[in-house]
C-alpha positions in Angstrom: 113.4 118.5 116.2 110.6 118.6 118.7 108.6 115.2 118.2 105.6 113.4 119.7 105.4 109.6 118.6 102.3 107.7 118.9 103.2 103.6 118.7 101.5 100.9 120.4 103.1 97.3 120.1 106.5 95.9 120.5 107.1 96.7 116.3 107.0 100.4 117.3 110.0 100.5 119.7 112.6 100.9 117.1 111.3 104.0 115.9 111.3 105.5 119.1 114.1 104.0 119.8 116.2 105.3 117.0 114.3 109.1 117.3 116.2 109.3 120.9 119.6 107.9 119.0 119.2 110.4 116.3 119.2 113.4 119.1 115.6 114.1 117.9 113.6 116.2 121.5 110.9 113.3 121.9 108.4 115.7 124.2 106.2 112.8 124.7 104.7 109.9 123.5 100.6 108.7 123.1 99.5 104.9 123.2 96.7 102.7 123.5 95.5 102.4 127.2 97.1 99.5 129.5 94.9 95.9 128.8 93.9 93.4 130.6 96.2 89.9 129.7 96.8 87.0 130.7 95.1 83.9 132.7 94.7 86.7 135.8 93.3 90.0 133.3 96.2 91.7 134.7 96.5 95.2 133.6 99.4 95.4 131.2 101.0 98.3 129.8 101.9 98.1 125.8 105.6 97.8 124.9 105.7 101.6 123.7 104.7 102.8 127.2 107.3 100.6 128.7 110.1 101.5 127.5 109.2 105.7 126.6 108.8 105.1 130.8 112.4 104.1 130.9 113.6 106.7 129.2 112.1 109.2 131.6 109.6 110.7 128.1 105.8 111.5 129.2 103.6 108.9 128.6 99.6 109.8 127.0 96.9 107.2 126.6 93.6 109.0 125.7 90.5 106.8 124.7 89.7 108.6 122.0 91.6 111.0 119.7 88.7 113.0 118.5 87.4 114.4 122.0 89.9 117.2 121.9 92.0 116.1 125.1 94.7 115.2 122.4 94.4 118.5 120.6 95.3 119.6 124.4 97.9 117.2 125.1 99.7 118.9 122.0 99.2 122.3 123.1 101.3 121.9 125.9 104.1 119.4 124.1 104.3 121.7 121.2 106.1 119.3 118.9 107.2 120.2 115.2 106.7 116.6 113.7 103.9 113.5 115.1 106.1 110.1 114.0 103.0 107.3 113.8 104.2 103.7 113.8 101.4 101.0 114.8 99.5 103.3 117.4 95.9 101.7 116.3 94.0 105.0 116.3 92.7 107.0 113.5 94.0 110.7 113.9 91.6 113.4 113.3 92.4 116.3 110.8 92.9 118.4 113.8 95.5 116.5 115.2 96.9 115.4 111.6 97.4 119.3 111.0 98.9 120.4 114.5 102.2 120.0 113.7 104.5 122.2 111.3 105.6 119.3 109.5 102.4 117.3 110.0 102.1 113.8 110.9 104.6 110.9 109.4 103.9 107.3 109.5 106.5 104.0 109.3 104.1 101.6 107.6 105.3 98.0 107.1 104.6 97.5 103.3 105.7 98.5 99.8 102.7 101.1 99.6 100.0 101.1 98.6 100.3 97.2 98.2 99.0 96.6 101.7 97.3 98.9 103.7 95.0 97.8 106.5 95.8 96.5 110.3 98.0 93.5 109.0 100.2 93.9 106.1 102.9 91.9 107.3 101.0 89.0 107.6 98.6 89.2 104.4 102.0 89.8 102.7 103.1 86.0 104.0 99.7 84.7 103.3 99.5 85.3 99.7 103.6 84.4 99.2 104.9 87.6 98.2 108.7 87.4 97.8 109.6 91.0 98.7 108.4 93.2 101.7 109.8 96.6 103.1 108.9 99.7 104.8 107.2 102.8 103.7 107.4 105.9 105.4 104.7 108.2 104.3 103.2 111.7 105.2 99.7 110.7 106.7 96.2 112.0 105.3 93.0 111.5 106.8 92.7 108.0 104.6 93.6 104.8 105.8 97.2 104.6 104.8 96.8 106.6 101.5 99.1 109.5 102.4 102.1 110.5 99.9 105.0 108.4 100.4 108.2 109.6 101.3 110.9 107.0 101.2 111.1 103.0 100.7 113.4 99.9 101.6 112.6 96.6 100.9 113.8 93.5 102.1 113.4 89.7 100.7 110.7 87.3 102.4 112.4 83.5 101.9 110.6 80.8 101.3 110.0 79.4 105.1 110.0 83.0 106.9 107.1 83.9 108.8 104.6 86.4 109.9 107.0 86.9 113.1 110.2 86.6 111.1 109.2 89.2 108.7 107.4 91.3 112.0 110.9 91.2 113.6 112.7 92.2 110.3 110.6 95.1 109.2 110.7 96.5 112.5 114.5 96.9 112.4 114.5 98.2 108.9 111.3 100.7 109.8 113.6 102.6 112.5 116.2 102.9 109.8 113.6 104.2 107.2 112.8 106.8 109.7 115.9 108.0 110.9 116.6 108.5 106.8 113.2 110.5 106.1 113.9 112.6 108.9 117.3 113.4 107.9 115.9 114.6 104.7 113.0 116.2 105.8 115.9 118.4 107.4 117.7 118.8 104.7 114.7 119.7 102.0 115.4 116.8 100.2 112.1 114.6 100.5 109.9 113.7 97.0 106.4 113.2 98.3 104.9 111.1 95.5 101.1 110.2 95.1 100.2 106.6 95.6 98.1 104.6 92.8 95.1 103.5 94.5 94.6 100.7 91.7 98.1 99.1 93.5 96.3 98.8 96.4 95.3 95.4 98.5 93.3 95.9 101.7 95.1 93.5 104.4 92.2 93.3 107.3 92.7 92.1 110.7 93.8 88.7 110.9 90.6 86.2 112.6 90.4 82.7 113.9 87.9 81.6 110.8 91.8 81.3 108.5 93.1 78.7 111.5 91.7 75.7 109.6 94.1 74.0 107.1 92.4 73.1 103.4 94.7 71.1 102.4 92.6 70.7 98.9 94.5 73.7 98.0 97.9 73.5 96.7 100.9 72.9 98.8 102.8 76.4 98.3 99.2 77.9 99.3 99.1 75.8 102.3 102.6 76.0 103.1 101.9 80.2 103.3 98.9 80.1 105.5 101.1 77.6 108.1 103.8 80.3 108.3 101.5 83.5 107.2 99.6 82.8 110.7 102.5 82.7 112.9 102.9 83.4 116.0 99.0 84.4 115.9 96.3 82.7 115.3 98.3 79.4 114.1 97.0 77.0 111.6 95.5 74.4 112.8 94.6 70.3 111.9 91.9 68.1 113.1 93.5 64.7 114.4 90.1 62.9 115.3 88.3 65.3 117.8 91.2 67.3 118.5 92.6 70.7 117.2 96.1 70.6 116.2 98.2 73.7 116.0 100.6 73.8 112.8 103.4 76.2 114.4 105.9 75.5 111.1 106.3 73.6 108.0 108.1 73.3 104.7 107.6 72.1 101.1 108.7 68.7 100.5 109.5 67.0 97.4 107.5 63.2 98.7 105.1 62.1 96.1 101.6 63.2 97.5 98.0 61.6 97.4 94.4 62.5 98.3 94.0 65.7 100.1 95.0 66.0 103.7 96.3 62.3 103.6 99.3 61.5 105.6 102.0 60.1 103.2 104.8 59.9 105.7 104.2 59.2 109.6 107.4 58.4 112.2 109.7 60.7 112.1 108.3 63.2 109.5 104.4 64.3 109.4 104.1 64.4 105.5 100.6 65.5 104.4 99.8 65.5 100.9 97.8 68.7 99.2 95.3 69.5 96.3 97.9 69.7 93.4 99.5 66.2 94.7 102.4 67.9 96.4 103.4 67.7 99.5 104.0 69.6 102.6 105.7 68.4 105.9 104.7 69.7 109.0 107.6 70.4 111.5 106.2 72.0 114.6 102.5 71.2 116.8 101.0 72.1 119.3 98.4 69.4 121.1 95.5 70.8 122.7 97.2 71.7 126.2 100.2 71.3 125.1 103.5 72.9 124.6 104.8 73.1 121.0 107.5 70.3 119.6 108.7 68.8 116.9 106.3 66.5 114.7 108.7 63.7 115.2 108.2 64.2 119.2 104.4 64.4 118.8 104.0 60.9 116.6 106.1 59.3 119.3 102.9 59.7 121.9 100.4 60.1 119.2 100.9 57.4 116.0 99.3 58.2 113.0 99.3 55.9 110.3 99.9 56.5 106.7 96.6 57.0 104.5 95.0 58.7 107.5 93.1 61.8 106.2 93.6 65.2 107.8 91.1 68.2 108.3 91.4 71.8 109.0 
């Protein structure tokens, strides 16, 4: 089949990935323009446009998709199918209806639970237990297309926003290399989602770094790992920011809020329901991340001492 896949991050290489696998004609490939990164604002070219560049596939990055240079772009690549995996542009109806079989997207939820910019990590945040992919045939909505076919996966108890990012985007070039095949083969379902399912996950922002430890440990424990490898969780130790980088629940028997009940070896803080929650991994201001017990070697901090996000 003649495809053109629009992907922007290091999650959407997979997909592509397994379209050239699968013998799929990939006649060329749109993503987000190069950005500035880095201490020197060096121009840096996304992940997608890396490696579509190694494989010798024409690379696209329009600014917008609604001036009609994409509409032109398409003309002359002609593809049957458009594969969307994380390209972080909003396709107009012209471009949504180009192809024969239209535009198909890998999502990384069990739609419509999450749609939005960051369902992985809202899925960590609010310590779901199960995850997956959803491919879906794409509308001019956000993320409220028919799905096609689901997989799911389960999220354990320490796994984090990068864990599950890593996982899903393994399991989304399988999911796609499945809905394909039946596409193919006349065998896809489309089924209607139920907008009353649905949880908006937004982009993620600095404003969740702060830990409240007045909240219960399992809620804290899921914004520690629900914010890695971006934007971190982070502490207040006297006038400094402390990144939280991991942690796990802890069976110690807890006291105030954001009191240190263990310091030494282990960093145990205690939380709003008087559990507890050890932190594993910081990251001092400047600093490179280590383990806690590595950290209160340089920087004691006694037990009864009261934490802050």
């Amino acid at each position: 089949m003649r495809v053109v896949f629009m992907g922007t991050p290091e999650f959407s290489v997979p997909c592509l990935r397994q379209l050239i696998a699968d013998g799929h004609k990939v006649t060329g490939v749109f993503t987000q323009p190069d950005k500035p990164k880095g201490r020197g604002n060096k121009l840096t070219p996304p992940p997608v446009k890396v490696y579509a560049e190694q494989q010798n596939i024409p690379v696209f990055q329009p600014r917008s998709m609604r001036d009609g240079e994409a509409v032109r772009i398409l003309e002359q690549l002609q593809p049957e199918l458009i594969v969307v995996t994380a390209f972080g542009k909003i396709l107009p109806p012209e471009v949504l209806n180009f192809p024969k079989y239209g535009c198909i997207n890998i999502h990384a939820s069990l739609l419509p639970r999450y749609r939005g910019a960051a369902p992985i990590q809202w899925c960590v945040l609010n310590g779901e237990t199960v995850s997956g992919v959803t491919s879906m045939q794409m509308d001019a909505g956000l993320d409220t297309g028919d799905m096609l076919l689901q997989s799911q996966i389960s999220v354990t108890e320490n796994m984090t926003s990068g864990q599950l990012h890593d996982a899903l985007s393994e399991l989304g070039a399988q999911v796609l290399s499945d809905t394909l095949d039946a596409l193919l083969r006349g065998e896809l379902h489309p089924q209607k989602q139920d907008d009353s399912l649905s949880n908006y996950a937004p982009m993620l922002s600095k404003e969740l770094c702060p830990i409240d430890f007045s909240l219960p440990a399992q809620q804290v424990h899921n914004r520690i790992r629900g914010l890695n490898p971006w934007p971190l969780a982070t502490v207040q130790v006297g006038d400094k920011t402390i990144k939280v980088h991991e942690s796990v629940l802890c069976a110690d028997a807890g006291g105030k809020s954001g009191e240190v009940m263990q310091s030494g070896k282990r960093l145990v803080v205690s939380c709003g329901d008087g559990k507890c929650v050890e932190l594993l991994v910081v990251q001092a201001q400047g600093k490179k991340a280590m383990r806690a017990a590595d950290y209160l070697r340089g920087n004691p901090l006694p037990s009864g001492t009261i934490l802050h996000g």
